[in-house]
N, C-alpha and C positions, 0 to 999 in steps of 0.2 A: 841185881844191882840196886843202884839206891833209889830208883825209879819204885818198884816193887816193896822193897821198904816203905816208904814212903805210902804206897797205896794200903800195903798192911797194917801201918800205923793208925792212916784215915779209920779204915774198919774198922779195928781196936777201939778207937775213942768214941765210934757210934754214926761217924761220917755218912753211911754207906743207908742208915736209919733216917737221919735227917733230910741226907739229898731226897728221899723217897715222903719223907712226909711232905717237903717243901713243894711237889708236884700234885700229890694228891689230896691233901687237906684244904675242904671246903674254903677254911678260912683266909687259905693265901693266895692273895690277886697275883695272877703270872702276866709278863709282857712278854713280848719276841725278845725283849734286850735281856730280860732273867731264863729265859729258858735256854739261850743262847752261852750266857755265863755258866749255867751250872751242867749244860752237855759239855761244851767242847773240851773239856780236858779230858772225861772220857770217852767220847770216840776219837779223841786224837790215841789214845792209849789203850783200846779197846785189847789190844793182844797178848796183853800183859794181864788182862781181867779174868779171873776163874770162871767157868762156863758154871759153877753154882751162884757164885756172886751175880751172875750179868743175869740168870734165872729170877732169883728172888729178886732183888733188888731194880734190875733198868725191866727187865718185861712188863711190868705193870706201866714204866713211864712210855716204852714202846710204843704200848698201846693207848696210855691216855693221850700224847704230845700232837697223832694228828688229829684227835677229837677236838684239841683244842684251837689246833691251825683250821680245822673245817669249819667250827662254830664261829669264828672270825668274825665281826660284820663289815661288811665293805668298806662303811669310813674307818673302822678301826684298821681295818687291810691296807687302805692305801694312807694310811697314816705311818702303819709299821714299814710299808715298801717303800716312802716317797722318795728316800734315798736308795744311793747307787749300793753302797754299805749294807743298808736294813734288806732292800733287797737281794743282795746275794747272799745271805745270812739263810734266809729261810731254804734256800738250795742245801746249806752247808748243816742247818738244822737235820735235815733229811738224810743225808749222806752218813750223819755222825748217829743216826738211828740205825740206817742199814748198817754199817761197819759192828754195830751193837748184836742186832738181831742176825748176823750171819754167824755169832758164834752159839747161838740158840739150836739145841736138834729139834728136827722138825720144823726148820723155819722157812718154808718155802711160801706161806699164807704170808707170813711179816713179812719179806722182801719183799713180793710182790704187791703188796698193800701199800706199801712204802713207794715202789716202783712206781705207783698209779697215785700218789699222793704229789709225788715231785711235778706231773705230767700236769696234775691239775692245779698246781699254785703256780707253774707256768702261765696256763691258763689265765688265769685270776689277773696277772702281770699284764699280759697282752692285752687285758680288755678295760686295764685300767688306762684316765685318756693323761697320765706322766708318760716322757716319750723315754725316759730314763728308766723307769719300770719295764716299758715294752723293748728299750736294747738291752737289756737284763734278762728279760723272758728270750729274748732271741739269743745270746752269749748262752745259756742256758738248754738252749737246743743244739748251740753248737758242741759243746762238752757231750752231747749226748752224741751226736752222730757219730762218730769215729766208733766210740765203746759200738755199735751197732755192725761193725766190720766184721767179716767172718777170719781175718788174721789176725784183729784184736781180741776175738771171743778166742780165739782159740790159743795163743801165744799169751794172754793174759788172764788163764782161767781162773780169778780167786773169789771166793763164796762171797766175796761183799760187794763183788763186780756188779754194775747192772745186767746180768744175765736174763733174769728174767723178761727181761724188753728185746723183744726182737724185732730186726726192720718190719716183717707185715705186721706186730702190732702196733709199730708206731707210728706207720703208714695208717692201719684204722687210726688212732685216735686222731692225727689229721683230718680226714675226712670225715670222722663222725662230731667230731666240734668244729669244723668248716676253720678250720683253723687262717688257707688261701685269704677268706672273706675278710677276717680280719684283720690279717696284716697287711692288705690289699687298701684297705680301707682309709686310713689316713698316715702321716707322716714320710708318705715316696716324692716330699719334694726334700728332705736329708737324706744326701747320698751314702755317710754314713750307714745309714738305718737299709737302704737298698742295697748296700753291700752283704749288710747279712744276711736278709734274703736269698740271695742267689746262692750259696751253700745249700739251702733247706732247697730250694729249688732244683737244682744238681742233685739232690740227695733222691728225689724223688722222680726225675726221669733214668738216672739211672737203677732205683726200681723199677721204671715200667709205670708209676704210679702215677704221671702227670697228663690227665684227661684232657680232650678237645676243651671240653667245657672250662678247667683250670685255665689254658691255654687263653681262650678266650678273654679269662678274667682277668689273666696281666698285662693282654692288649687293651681292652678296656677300662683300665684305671689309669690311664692317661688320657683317655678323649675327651677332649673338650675342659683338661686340665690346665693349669698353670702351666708356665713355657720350662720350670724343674721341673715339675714333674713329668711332663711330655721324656723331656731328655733322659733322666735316671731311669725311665722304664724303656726306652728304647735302646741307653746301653746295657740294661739288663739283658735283654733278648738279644741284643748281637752276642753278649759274651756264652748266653744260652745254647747259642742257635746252632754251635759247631757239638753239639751233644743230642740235638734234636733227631727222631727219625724220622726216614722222609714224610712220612704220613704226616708228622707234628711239623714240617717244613711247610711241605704244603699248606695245610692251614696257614702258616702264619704271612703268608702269601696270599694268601686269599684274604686274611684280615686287611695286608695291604691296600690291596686292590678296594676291598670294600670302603676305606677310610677315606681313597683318593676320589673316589666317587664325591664326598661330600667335606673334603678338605677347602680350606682358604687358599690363599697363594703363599702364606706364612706356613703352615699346614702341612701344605706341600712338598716344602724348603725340606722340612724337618724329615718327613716320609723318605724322598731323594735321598738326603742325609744317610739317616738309617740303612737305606740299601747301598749307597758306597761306600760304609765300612764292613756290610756282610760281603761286598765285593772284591772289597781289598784285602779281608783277609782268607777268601775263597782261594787257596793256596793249590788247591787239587783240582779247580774246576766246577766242584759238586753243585754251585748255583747259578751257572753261567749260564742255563738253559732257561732259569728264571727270570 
């Protein structure tokens, strides 16, 4: 069709030369907003690309575009992320590499470098203090969690899929960049932002993956908080707490008890609270004994 024309022609005139110097000659200063222009129109049309052209031509850019998102420096970072736009940009940078390098043979190193590439400009999002970068970085894990489904890997198996990412690796890299601590950290007086939470939290006790210690930590970033915060993370764990096993019950029962020990009479209100709506919606009984 005239799509393929069209790309033919590009080539022909030397297009295909140019795009490739514009990335790697010394001379030319790249931003997220140029590197941005000159992918997306081919990974939006990546399948229409000859696997010799996506060879010569995008592999070189493959592998230089995250040397250049790694070399990044932080005020340059959060300059490029500070919008809502810039930031889901650098997702879509990514995405438009893998779609590239899934038509490469032999490209299980590029996907999965890419893979671990998307993870840590997440990263990078989260830790920056825009709260509009950090619901970016979380919207961002949420597109990820579903692809992590064993009905989606398997009913959607296409080589540019994120396959390479499986729930226990994404479960490590949680835990090895304490990722909890983070987002635990600041902005749980916007219920927004605790809303997306609780997916990523869902996500990981229905692995198995959410520890006493985790557990802990989302009782704890409410004490001795602000009266938001108190409330968004106490409706967080009610809406938790019917996915909890007993063992993670218990605890959190016992955090109870612990809190009441050295609660105010406000404090208190709120605790009580708390336990009449795991009460009210205790629909089978399973807390009555508590």
């Amino acid at each position: 069709g005239w799509l393929v024309d069209f790309i033919n022609r590009f080539g022909d005139l030397g297009g295909f030369d140019k795009l490739l110097t514009r990335f790697t000659s010394p001379e030319n200063k790249l931003t997220i907003s140029i590197v941005i222009a000159l992918l997306k129109p081919w990974g939006l049309c990546y399948e229409y690309l000859t696997q010799s052209t996506i060879k010569k031509y995008f592999a070189p850019i493959i592998e230089f575009v995250p040397q250049y998102l790694n070399q990044l420096a932080e005020n340059e970072f959060k300059v490029e992320a500070k919008t809502e736009s810039k930031s889901d940009t650098l997702s879509a940078v990514i995405k438009w590499l893998r779609h590239l390098a899934s038509r490469l043979p032999d490209n299980d190193k590029a996907c999965r470098d890419l893979d671990e590439l998307r993870l840590k400009m997440i990263l990078r999002l989260l830790q920056t203090n825009s709260f509009s970068s950090k619901m970016n970085a979380l919207n961002e894990l949420h597109k990820l969690i579903p692809s992590l489904s064993p009905i989606h890997r398997s009913t959607i198996n296409r080589l540019d899929d994120n396959e390479g990412l499986t729930p226990e690796k994404f479960i490590k890299w949680i835990q090895d960049h304490e990722i909890l601590d983070i987002v635990l950290r600041d902005c749980l007086h916007q219920p927004q932002y605790v809303e997306k939470l609780e997916r990523i939290l869902r996500f990981m006790i229905k692995e198995q993956a959410l520890s006493r210690n985790d557990l802990a930590k989302i009782w704890n970033s409410s004490c001795g908080k602000h009266e938001a915060i108190e409330k968004n993370v106490h409706d967080l764990l009610a809406k938790l707490a019917w996915d909890f096993s007993p063992e993670q019950l218990e605890q959190l029962f016992d955090c109870f008890r612990e809190s009441w020990t050295k609660a105010s009479k406000k404090q208190r209100e709120k605790l009580l609270e708390l336990i009449r709506r795991l009460a009210e919606d205790d629909k089978e009984g399973l807390m009555a004994n508590k």
